[in-house]
N, C-alpha and C positions, 0 to 999 in steps of 0.2 A: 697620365693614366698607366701607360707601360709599366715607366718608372716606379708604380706603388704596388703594383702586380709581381715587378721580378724584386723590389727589396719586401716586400710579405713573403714571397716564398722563402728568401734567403734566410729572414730571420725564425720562419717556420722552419725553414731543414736544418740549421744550424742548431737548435731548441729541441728537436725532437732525436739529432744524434746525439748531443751531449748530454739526454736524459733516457737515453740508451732506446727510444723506441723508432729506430729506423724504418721500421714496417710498415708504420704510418707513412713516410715519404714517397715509401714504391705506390703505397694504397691512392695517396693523393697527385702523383704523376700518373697515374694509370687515369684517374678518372679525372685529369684536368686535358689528358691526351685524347679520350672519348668525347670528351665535349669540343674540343677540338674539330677533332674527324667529325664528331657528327653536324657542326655548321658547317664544314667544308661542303659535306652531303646536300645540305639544307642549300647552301650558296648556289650551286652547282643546278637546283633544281628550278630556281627559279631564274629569268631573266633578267636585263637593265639591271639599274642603280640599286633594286633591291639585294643582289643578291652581293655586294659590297658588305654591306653590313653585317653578313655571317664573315666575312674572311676578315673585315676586320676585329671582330670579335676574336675571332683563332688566333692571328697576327699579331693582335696587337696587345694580347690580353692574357691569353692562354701561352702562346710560346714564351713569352717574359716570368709569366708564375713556374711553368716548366724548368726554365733555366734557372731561377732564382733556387727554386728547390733542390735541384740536384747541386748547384753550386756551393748552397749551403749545406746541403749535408755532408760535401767532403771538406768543405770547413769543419764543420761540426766532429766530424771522425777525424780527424788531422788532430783538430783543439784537444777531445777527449783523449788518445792516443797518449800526445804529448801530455799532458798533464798527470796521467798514468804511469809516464815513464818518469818524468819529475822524482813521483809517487811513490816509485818503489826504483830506489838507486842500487 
């Protein structure tokens, strides 16, 4: 599940730099990082075994689409860059 979390993100931020709307990227790390903190919150409030299930959710779910996104967006701006540069010698 990680694994399908941080390659969706990568192929999300990769696709959304090289179609020029990086703004979408911040928009969707901002609110994959709120949901985040807010099961941390949610974890935190309840006791025992339940409250596993929100930090694994953060952990295991959310920090992998985070990273996949930011990784693929400087893919993404790298790739576009470059090919830019190709583009005009």
């Amino acid at each position: 599940m990680p694994l399908l979390f941080l390659t969706g993100g990568l192929v999300l931020g990769v696709l959304c730099l090289r179609w020029g709307i990086g703004w979408l990227v911040v928009v969707l790390v901002l609110i994959a990082a709120l949901l985040a903190a807010g099961a941390i919150r949610e974890g935190r409030a309840v006791s025992g075994w339940d409250g596993i299930g929100y930090a694994i959710f953060a952990m295991l779910m959310m920090a992998p689409a985070i990273l996949g996104l930011l990784l693929g967006a400087a893919i993404g701006l790298y790739r576009r860059r470059k090919s830019r540069h190709i583009a005009d010698p």
